[in-house]
C-alpha angles and dihedrals in degrees: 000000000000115000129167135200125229140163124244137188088218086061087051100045082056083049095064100048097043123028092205097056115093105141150023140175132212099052097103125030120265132035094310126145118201123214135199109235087246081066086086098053098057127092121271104246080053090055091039092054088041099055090034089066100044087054085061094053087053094050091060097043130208110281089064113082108230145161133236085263098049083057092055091047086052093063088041093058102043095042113021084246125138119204114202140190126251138161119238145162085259090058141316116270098021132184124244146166110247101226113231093353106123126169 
């Protein structure tokens, strides 16, 4: 799987209403994840965790109805990674990548 990563204003504008909100797929076609500029500020496990579960919401495409967790258990599935929550001053109940942690 390809996937690239873009900017995009809409990600921003969810930003700013919602700390915790830095990303998001299926705006544009493709397997494209949008991230809010403040995406770039934050530490990597956050962006790893970040980008770990949006690939899971592209694994398991649009047309499949599916929760936040689903999403996590995707990528577990498909790359032995677990993507965990943490608070943080960047947003509560964020996602990151658990280090050395593999299923």
């Amino acid at each position: 799987m390809t996937v690239s990563i873009r900017h995009c204003e809409m990600a921003n504008r969810e930003h700013r209403r919602s700390k915790r909100q830095y990303a998001h797929v299926f705006h544009y076609p493709g397997n494209v994840i949008c991230v809010a500029r403040a995406f770039d500020d934050l530490p990597i496990k956050i962006r790893q965790g970040l980008i770990a579960h949006e690939i899971g919401h592209l694994l398991l495409k649009t047309d499949q109805a599916h929760t936040e967790s689903d999403a996590n258990k995707a990528v577990a599935r498909q790359f032995g990674l677990e993507v965990g929550y943490r608070n943080s001053p960047y947003g509560e109940r964020l996602e990151y990548l658990k280090a050395g942690e593999f299923l």
